[in-house]
TINU-620002 format. One line per 8 residues: number of its first residue (from 1); for each residue x, y, z of N, C-alpha, C, O. Coordinates in Angstrom, 3 decimals. Layout:
REM residues N
NUM> X,Y,Z,X,Y,Z,X,Y,Z,X,Y,Z  ...
REM end
This chain:
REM residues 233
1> -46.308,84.787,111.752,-46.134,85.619,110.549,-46.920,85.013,109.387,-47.003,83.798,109.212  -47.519,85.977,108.564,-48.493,85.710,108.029,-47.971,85.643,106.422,-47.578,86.725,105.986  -47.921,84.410,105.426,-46.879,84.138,104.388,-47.873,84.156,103.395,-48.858,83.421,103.321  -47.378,85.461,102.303,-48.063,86.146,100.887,-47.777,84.844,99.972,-46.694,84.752,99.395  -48.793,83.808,99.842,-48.704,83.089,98.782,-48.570,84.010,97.342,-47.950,83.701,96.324  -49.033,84.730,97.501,-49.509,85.657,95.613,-47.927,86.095,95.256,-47.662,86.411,94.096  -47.125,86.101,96.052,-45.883,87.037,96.189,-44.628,86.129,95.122,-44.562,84.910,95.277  -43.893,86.664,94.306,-43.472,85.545,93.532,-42.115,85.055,94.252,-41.309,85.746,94.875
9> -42.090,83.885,94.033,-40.748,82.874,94.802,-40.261,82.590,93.566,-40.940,82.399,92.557  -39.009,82.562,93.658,-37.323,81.825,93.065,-37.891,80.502,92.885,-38.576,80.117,93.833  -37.772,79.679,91.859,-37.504,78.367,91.814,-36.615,77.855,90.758,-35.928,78.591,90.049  -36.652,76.464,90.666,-35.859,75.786,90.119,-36.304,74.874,89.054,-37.464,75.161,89.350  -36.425,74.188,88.261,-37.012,73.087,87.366,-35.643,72.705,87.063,-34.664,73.426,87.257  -35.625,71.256,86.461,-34.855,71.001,85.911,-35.629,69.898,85.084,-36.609,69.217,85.384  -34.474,69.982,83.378,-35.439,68.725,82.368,-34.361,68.240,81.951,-33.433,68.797,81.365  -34.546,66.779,82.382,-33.499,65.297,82.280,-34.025,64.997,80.866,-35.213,64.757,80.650
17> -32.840,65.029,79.682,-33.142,64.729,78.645,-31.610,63.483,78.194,-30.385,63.576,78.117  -32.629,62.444,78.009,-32.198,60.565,77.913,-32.028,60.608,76.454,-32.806,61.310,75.808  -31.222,60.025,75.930,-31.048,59.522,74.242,-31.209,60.894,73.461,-31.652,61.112,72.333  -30.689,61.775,74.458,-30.873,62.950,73.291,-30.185,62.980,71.434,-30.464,63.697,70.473  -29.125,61.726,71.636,-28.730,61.931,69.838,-29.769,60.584,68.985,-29.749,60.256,67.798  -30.284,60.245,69.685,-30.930,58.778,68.906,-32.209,58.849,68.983,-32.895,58.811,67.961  -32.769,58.967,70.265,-34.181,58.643,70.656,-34.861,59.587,71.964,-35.422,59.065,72.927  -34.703,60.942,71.799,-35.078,62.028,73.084,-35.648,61.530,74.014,-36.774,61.153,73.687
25> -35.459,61.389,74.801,-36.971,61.712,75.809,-36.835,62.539,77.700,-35.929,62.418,78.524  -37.313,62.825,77.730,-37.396,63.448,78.861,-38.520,63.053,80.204,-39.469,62.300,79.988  -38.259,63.702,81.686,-38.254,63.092,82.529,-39.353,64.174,82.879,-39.130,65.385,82.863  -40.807,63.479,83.259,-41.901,64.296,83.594,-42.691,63.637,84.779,-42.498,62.471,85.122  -43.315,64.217,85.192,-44.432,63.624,86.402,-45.747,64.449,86.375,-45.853,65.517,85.772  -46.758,63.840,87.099,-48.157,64.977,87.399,-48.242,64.931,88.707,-48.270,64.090,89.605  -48.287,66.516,88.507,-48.871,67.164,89.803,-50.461,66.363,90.294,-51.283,65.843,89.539  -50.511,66.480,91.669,-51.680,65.871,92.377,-53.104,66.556,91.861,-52.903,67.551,91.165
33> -54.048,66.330,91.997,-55.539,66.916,91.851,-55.693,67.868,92.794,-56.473,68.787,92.549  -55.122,67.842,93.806,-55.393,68.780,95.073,-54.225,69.640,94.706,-54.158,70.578,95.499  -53.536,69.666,94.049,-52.520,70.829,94.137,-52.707,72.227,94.187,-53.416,72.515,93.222  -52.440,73.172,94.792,-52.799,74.489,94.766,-52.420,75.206,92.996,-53.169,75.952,92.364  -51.252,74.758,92.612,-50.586,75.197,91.561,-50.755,74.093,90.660,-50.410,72.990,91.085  -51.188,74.169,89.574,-51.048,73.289,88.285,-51.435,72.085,88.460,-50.782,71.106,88.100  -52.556,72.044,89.040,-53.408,70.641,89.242,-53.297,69.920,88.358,-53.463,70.360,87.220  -52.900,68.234,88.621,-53.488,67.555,87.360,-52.255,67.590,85.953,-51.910,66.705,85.171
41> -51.996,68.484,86.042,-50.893,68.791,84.721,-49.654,68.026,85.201,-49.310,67.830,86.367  -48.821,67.483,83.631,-47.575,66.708,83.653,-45.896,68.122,83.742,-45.408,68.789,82.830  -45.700,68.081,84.508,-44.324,69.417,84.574,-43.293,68.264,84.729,-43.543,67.061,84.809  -41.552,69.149,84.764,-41.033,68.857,84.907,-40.269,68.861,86.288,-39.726,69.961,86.390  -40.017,68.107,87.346,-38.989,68.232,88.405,-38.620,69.778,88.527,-37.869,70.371,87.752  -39.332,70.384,89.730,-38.959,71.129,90.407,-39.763,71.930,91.325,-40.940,71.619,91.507  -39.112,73.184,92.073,-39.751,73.511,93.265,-39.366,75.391,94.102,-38.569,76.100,93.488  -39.624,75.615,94.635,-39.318,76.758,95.278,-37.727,76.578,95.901,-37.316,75.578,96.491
49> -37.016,77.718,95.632,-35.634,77.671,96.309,-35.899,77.796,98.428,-36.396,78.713,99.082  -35.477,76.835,98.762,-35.259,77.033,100.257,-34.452,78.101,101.025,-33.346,78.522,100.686  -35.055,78.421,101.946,-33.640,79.899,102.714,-32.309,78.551,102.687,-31.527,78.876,101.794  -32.080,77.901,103.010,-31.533,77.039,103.215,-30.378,76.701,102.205,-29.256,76.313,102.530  -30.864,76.925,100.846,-30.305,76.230,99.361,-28.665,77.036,99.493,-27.583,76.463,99.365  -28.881,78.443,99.770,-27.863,79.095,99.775,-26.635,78.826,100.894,-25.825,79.751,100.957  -26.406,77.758,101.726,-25.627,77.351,102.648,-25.139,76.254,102.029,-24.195,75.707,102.599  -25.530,75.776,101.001,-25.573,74.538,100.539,-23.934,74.181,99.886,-24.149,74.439,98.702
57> -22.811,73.853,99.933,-21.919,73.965,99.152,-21.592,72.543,97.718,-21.518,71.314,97.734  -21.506,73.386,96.883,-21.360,72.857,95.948,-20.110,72.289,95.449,-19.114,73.012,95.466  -19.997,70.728,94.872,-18.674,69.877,94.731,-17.915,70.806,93.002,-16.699,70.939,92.859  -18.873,71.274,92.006,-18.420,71.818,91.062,-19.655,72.980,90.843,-20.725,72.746,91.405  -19.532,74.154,90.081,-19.830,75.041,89.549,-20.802,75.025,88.339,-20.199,74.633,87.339  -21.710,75.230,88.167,-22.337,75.662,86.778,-21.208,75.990,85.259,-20.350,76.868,85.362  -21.293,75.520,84.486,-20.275,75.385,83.455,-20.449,77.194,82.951,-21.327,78.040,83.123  -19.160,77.177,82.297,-18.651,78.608,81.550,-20.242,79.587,81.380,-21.270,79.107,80.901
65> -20.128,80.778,81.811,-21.295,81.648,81.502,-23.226,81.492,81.473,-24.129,82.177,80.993  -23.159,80.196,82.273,-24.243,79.732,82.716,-24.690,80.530,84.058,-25.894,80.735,84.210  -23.657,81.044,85.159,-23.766,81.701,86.304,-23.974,83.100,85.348,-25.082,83.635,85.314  -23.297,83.422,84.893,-23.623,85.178,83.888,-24.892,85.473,84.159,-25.331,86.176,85.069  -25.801,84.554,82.815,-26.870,84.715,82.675,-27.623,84.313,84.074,-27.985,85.237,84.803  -27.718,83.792,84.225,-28.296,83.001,86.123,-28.641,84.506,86.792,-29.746,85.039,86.904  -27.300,85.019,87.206,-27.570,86.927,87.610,-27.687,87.267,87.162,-27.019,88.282,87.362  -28.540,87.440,85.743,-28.740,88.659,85.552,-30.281,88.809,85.724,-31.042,87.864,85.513
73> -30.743,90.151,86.154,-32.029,90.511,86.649,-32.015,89.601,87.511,-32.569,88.543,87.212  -31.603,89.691,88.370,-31.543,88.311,89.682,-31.252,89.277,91.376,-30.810,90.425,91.339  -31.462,88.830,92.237,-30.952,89.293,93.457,-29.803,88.933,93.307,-29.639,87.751,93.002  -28.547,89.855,93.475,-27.444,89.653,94.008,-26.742,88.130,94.608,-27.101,88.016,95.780  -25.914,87.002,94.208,-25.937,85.917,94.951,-26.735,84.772,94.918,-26.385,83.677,95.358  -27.963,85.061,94.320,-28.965,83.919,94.544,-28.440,82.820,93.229,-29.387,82.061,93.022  -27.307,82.498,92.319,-27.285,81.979,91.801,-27.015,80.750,92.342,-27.660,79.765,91.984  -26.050,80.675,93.246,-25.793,78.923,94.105,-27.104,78.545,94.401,-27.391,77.375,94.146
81> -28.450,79.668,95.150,-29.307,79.219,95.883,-30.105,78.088,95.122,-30.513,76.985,95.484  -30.208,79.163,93.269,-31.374,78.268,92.403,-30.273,76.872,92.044,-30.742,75.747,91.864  -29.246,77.065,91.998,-28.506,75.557,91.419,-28.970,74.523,92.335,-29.978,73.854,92.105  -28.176,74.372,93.469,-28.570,74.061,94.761,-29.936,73.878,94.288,-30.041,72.819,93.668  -30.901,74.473,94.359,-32.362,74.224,94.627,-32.597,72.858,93.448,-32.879,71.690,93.716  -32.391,73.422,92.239,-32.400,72.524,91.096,-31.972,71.069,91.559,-32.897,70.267,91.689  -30.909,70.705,91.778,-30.484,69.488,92.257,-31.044,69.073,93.518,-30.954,67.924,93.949  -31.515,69.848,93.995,-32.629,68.834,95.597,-33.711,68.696,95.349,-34.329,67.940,96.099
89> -34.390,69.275,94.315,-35.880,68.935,94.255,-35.207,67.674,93.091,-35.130,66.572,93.634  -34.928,67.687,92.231,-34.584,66.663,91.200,-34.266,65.328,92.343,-34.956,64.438,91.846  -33.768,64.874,93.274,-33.438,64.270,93.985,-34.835,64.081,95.336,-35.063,63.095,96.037  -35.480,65.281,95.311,-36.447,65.011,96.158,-37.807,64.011,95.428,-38.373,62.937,95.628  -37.858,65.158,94.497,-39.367,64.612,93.135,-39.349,63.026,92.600,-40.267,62.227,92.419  -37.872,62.920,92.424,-37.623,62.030,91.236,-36.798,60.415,92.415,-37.104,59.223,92.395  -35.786,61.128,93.233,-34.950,60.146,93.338,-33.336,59.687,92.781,-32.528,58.817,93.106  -33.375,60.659,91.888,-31.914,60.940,91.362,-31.228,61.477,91.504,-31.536,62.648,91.286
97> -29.993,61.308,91.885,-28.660,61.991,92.127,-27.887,62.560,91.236,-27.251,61.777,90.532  -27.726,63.830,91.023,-26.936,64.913,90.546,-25.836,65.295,91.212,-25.876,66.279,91.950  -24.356,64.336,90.985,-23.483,64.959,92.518,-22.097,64.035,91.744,-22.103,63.249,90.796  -21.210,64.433,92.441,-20.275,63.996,92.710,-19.562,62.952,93.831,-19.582,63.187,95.040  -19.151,62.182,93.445,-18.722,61.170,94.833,-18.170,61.983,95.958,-17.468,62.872,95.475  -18.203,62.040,97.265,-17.457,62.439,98.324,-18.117,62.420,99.763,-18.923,61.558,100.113  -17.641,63.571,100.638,-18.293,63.185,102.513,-18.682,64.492,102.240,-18.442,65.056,101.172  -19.236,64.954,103.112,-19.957,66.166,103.369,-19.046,66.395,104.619,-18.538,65.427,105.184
105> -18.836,67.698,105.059,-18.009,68.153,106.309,-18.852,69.071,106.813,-19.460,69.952,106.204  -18.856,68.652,108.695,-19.674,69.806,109.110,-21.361,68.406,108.988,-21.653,67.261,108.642  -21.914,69.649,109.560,-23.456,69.190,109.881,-24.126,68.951,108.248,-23.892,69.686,107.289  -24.740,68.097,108.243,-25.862,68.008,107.126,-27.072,67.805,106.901,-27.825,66.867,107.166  -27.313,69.618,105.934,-28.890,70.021,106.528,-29.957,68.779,106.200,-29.873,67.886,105.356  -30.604,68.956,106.820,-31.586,68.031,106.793,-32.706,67.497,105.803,-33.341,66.442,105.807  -32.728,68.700,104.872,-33.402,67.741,103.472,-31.806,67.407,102.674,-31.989,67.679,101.487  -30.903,67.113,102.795,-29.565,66.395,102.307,-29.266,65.356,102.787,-28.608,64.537,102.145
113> -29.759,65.091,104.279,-28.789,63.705,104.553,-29.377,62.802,103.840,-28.759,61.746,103.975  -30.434,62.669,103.016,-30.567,60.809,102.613,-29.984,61.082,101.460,-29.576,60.121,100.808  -29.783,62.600,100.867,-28.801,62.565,99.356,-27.471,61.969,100.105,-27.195,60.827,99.739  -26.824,62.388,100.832,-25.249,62.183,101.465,-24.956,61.299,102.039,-23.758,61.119,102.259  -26.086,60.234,102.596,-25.943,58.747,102.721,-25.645,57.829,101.237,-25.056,56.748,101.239  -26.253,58.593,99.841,-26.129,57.956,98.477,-24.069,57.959,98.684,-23.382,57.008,98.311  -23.639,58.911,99.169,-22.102,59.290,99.124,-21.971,60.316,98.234,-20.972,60.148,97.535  -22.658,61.442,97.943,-22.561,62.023,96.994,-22.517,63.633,97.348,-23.101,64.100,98.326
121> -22.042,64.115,96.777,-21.958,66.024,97.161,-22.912,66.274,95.811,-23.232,65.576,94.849  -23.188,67.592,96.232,-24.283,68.104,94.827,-23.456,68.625,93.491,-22.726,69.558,93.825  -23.394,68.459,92.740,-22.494,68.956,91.692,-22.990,69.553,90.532,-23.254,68.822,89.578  -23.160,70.760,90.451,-23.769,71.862,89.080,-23.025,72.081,87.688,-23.246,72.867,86.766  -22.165,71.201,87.859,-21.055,70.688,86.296,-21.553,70.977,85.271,-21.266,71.796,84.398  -23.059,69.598,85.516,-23.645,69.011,84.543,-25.002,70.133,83.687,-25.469,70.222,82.551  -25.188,70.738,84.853,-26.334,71.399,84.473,-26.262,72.536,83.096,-25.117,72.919,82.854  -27.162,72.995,82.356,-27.206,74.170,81.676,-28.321,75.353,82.234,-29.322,74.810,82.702
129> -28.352,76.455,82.272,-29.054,77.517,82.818,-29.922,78.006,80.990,-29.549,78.937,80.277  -31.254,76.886,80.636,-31.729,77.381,79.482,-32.971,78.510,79.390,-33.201,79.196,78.394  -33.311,78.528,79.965,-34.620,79.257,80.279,-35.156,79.899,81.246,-34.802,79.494,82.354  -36.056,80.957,81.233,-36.550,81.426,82.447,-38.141,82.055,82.278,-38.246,82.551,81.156  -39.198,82.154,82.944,-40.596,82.674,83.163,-41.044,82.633,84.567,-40.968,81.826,85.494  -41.718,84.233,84.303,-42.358,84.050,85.570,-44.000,83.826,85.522,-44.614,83.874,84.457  -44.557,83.609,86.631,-45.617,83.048,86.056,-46.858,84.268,86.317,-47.028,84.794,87.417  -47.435,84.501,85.445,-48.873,85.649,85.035,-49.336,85.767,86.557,-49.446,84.862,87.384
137> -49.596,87.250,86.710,-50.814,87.823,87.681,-52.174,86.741,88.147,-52.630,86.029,87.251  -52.390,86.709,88.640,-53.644,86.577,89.447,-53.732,84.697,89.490,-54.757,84.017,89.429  -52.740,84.365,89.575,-52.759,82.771,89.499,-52.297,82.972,91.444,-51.707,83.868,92.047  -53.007,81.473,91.962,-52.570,80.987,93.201,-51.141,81.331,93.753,-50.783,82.087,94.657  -50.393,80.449,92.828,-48.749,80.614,92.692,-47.925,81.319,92.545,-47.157,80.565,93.142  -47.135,82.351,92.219,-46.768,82.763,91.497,-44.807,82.623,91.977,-44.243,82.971,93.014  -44.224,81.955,90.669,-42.941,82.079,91.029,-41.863,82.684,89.770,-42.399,82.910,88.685  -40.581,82.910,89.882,-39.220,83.208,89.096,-38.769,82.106,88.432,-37.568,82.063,88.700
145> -39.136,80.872,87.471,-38.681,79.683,87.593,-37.681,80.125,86.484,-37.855,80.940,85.577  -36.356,79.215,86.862,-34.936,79.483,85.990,-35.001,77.279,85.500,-35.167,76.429,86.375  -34.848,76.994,84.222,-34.613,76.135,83.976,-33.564,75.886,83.700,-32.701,76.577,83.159  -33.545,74.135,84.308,-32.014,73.753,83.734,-32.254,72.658,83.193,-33.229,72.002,83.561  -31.207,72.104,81.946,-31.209,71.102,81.366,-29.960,70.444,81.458,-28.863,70.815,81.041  -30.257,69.491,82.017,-29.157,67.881,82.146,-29.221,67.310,81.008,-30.155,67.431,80.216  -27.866,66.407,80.797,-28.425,64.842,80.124,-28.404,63.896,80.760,-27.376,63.781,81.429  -29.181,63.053,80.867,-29.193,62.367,81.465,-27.637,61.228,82.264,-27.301,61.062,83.436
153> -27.099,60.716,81.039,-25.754,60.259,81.283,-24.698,61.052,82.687,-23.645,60.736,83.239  -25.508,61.995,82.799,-24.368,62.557,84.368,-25.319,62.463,85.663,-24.997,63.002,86.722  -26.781,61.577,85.463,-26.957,60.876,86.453,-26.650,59.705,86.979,-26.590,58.708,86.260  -26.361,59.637,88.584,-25.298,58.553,89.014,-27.027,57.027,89.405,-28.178,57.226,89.794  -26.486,56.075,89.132,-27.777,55.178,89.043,-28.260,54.617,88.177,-27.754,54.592,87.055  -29.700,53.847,88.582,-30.503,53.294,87.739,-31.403,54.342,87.279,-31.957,54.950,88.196  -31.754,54.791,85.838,-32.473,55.599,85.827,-34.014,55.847,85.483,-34.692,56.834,85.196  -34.262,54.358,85.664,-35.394,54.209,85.775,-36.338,52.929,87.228,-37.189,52.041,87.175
161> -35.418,53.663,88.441,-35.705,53.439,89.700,-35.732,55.088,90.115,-34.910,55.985,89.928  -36.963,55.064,90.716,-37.622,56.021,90.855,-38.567,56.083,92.601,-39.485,56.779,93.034  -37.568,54.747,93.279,-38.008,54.403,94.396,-37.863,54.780,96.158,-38.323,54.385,97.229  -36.730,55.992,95.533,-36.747,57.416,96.293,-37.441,58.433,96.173,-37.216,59.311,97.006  -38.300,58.652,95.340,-38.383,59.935,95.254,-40.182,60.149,96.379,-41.023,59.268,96.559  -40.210,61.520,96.879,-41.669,61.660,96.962,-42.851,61.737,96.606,-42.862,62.122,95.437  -43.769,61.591,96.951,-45.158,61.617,96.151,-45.399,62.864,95.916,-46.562,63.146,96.205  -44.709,63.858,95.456,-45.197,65.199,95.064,-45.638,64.899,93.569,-46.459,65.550,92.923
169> -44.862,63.680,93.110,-45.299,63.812,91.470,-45.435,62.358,91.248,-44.673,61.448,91.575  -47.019,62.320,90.371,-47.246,60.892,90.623,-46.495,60.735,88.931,-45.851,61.488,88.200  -47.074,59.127,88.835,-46.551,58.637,87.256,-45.674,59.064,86.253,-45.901,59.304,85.067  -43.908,59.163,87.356,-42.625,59.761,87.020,-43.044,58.570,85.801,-43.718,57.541,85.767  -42.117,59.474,84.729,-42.289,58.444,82.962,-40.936,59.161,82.470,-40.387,60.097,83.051  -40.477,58.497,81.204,-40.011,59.234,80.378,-40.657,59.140,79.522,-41.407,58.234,79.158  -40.290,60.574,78.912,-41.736,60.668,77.852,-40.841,60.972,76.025,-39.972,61.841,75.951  -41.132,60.355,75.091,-40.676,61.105,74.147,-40.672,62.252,74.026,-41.633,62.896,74.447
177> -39.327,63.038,73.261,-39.862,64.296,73.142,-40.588,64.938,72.538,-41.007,66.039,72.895  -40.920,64.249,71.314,-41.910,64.698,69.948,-43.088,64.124,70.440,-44.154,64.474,69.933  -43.069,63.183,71.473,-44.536,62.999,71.878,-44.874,63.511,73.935,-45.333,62.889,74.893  -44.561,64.317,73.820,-44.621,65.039,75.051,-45.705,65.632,74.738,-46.514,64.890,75.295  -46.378,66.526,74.195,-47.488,68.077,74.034,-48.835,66.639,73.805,-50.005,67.005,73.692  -48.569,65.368,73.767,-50.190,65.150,74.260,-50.548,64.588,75.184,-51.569,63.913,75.319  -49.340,64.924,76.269,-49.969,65.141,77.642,-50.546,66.394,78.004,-50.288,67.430,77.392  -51.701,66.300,79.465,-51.946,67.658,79.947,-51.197,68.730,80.112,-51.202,68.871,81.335
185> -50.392,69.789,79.549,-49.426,70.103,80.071,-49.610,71.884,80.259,-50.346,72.428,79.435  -48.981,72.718,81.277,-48.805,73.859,81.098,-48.851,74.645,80.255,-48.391,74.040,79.287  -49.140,75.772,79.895,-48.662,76.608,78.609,-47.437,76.612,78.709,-46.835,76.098,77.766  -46.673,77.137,79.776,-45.021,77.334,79.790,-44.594,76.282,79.596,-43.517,76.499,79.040  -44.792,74.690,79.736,-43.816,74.038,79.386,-43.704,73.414,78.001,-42.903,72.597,77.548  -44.915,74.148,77.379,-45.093,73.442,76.186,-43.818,74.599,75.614,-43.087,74.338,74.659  -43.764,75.585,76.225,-42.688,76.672,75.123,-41.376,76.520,75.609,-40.426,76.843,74.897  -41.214,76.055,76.765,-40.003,75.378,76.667,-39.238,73.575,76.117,-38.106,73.094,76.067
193> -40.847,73.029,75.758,-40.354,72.014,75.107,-39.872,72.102,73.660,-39.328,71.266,72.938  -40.266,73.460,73.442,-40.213,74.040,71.960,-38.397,74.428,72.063,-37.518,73.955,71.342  -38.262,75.245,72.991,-36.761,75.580,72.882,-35.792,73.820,73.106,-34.765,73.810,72.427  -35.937,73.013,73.600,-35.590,71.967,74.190,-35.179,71.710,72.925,-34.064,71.948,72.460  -36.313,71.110,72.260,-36.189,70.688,70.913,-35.784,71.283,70.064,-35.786,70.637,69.017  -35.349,72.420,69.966,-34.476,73.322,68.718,-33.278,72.974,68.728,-32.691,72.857,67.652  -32.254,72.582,70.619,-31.255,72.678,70.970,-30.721,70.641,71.235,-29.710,69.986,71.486  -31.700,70.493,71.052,-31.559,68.479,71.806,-30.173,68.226,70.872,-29.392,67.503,71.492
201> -29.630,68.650,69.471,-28.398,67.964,68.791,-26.995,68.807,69.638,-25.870,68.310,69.667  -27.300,69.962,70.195,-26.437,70.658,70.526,-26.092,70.641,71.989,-26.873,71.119,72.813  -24.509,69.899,72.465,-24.851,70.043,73.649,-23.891,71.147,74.787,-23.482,70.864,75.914  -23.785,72.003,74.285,-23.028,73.074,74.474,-24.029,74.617,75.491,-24.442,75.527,74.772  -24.181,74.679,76.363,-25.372,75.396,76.678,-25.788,77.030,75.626,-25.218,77.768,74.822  -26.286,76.983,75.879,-26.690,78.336,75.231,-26.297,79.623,75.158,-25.864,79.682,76.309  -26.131,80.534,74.791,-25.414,81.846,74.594,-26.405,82.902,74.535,-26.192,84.114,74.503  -27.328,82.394,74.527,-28.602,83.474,75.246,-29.644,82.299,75.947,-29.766,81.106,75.669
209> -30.344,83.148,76.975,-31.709,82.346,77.265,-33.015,83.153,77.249,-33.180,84.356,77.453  -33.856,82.242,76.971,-34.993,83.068,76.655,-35.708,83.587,78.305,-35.454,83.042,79.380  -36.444,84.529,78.131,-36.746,84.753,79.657,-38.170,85.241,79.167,-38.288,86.256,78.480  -39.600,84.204,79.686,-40.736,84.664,79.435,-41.225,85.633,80.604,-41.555,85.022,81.621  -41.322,86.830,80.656,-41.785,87.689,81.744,-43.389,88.445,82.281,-43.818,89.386,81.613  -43.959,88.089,83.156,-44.973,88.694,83.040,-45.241,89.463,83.905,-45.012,89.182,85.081  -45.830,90.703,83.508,-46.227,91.472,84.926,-47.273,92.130,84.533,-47.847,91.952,83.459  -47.697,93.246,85.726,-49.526,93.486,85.857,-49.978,94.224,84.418,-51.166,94.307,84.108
217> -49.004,94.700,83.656,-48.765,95.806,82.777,-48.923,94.518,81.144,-49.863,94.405,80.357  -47.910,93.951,81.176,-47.444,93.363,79.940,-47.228,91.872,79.868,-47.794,91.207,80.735  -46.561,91.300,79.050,-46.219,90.198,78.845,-44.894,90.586,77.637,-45.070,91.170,76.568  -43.592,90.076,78.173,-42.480,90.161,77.592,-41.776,88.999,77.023,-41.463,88.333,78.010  -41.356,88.394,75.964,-40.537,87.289,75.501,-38.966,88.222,75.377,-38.654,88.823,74.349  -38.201,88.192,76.493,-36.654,88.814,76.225,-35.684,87.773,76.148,-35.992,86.680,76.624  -34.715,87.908,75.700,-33.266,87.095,75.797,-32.090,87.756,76.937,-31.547,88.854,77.057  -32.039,86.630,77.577,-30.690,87.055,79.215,-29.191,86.217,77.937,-29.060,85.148,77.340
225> -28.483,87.332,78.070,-27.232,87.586,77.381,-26.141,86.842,78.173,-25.388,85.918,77.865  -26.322,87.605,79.365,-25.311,87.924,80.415,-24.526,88.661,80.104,-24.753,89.690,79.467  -22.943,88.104,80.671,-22.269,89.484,80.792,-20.694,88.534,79.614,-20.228,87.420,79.850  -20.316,89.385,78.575,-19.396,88.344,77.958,-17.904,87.739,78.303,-16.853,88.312,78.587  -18.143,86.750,78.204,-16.610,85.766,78.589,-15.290,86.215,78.594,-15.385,86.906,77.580  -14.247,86.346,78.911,-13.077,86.779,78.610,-12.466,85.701,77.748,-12.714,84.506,77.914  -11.537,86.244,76.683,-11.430,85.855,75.394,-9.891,84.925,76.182,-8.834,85.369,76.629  -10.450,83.450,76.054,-8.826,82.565,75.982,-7.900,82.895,75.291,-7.944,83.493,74.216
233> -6.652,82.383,76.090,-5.459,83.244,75.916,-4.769,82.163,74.671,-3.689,82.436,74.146
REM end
C-alpha cells in the first residue's frame, strides 16, 4: 500500500517550559539536514500520532476543559490518541518522563516498554492543550499539530540528562525564552512562542486556543472555545 505523504497527519508537540516565574526557558532541539520536513530548523519535541497511541491507557486525564477544546474540529475520540502521542515523542525525542509512578497490566506496546521499565504510566495531568496549526499546501509534510505546554517541575528526573532520548533531534538545549527567535526557527513556532510568552505568569490553561488553519483556499487565525464547563455546585 502506497502511503500519501502530502495527506495531513494528527500530531503532537509539546513545549517544556523551566523557571517559568524567574528565568523562562524552554526545551528545543534541531531537526537533521536530511530531514524531509523542516530541515535544519530548532522545533519543539514532537511527532505524528501512532495507530497505536489510541490503545494507550492513561494513569490521569488532561486537566478541566483541555479535552473540550482537544475535540473540537477533531475526529471523534482522537483526543487520548494526540495526548498519548504528546507524551511518547517527549520521551522518545528528549528522554523525559511525563507519567505517574506504577506497572503497566497486560502486554506493553513496544515503543513503551523502555518508558515502563523507568516504572512509570503516562500521565496527561500535567499537560495544557494551548495551540493548534496546520501546516500550508504544497509543503513535503503536511500535519494537524495540537500543542501542549508542561512545566517543567512535573517532569520525573534529571532534567538536563538527555541520555535517552533519540537522534531525531540533535543539540537538545534549553533555550531562554526571550532569547529563543535567534535561533533558525519555523514560522509557526515563532507564533507560538509569541502566545507562550503572553501566558508564561499564568499557570492555569487557557480558555480559548488559538488554531492557525490553512487550506488550498485561505489562511485562517480562529480561536477553539470548546464546549462550556458545568458551573460547580
Amino acid at each position: 500500500m502506497t502511503i500519501d505523504k502530502t495527506a495531513i497527519r494528527d500530531a503532537a508537540t509539546v513545549i517544556v517550559l523551566r523557571n517559568r516565574m524567574t528565568n523562562p526557558m524552554i526545551l528545543m532541539g534541531q531537526r537533521g539536514a536530511k530531514a524531509a520536513f523542516m530541515p535544519n530548523k530548532f522545533v519543539f519535541p514532537g511527532g505524528a500520532v501512532d495507530a497505536a497511541d489510541a490503545a494507550v491507557p492513561l494513569a490521569s486525564g488532561l486537566p478541566g476543559g483541555c479535552t473540550e477544546r482537544l475535540a473540537e474540529q477533531s475526529q471523534p475520540g482522537l483526543e487520548t490518541a494526540l495526548t498519548v502521542a504528546a507524551i511518547r515523542e517527549l520521551w522518545e525525542e528528549t528522554g523525559l518522563v511525563l507519567g505517574e509512578p506504577g506497572t503497566w497490566a497486560g502486554d506493553i506496546p513496544v515503543d513503551w516498554q523502555s518508558f515502563a521499565r523507568m516504572g512509570y504510566l503516562p500521565s496527561a495531568s500535567a499537560l495544557q492543550f494551548v495551540f493548534r496549526a496546520v501546516t500550508p499546501p504544497g509543503r513535503p509534510r503536511r500535519f494537524d499539530a495540537r500543542f501542549f505546554l508542561v512545566d517543567a517541575d512535573a517532569i520525573h528526573g534529571d532534567l538536563d540528562d538527555f541520555s535517552r532520548a533519540s537522534d531525531e533531534l540533535s543539540h537538545l538545549q534549553w533555550v531562554a525564552l526571550d532569547k529563543a527567535r535567534d535561533l533558525d526557527l519555523p514560522f509557526i513556532t515563532e507564533v507560538v512562542l509569541a502566545e507562550i510568552t503572553a501566558r508564561v505568569t499564568d499557570p492555569q490553561p487557557p480558555t480559548t486556543v488559538p488554531f492557525y488553519l490553512h487550506n488550498e483556499e485561505q489562511s485562517l487565525f480562529l480561536q477553539i472555545k470548546g464546549y462550556p464547563m458545568p458551573e460547580a455546585d
